[in-house]
N, C-alpha and C positions, 0 to 999 in steps of 0.2 A: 449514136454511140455515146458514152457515158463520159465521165472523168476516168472512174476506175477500171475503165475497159481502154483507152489511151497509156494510161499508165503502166499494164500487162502489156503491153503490143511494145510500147518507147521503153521498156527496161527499168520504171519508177517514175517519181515525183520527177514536174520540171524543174529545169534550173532557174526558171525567171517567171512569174506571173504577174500580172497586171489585171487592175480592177477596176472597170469602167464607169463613169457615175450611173445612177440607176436610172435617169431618165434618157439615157446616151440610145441611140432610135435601134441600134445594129447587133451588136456582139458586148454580152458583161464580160468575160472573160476571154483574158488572151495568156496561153501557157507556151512560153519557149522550152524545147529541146535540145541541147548540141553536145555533138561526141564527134572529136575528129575531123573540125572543119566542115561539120554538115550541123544542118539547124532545121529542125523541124518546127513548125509555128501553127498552134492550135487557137482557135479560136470556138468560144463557149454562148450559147444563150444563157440566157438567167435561169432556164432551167437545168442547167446544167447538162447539156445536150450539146454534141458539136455543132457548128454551124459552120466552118469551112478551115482546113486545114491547107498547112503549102511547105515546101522542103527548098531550102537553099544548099548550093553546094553539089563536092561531087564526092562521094565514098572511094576512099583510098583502099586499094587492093591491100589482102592482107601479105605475109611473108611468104604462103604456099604457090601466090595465086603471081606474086613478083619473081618466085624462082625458076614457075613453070613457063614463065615469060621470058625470062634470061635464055631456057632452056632452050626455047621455042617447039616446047609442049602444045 
């Protein structure tokens, strides 16, 4: 997967990137995500290729999903 195929999928550009030196043996690129208490953390080869992503956190229900719960829907 791409940079610009992460980008489509996470809603745009990250909020954070980091840029590894070039001789660093693992991952050039590290792009954070977060919306809402959740963090998605990509990590890139030099080709610009994912090499292993991970999600922190926990997605808050939205207002439909809190009222059908109140409801006990």
């Amino acid at each position: 997967m791409t940079l610009a195929e992460v980008e489509a999928l996470l809603g745009g550009p990250a909020a954070d990137s980091f840029e590894m030196p070039a001789d660093y043996p693992a991952y050039r690129w590290q792009r954070e995500w977060r919306e809402g208490g959740e963090v998605v953390v990509v990590q890139f080869f030099a080709d610009g290729r994912v090499m292993a992503a991970q999600g922190r956190g926990r997605p808050q229900p939205g207002p439909l999903a809190r009222l059908r719960a109140w409801l006990g829907w």
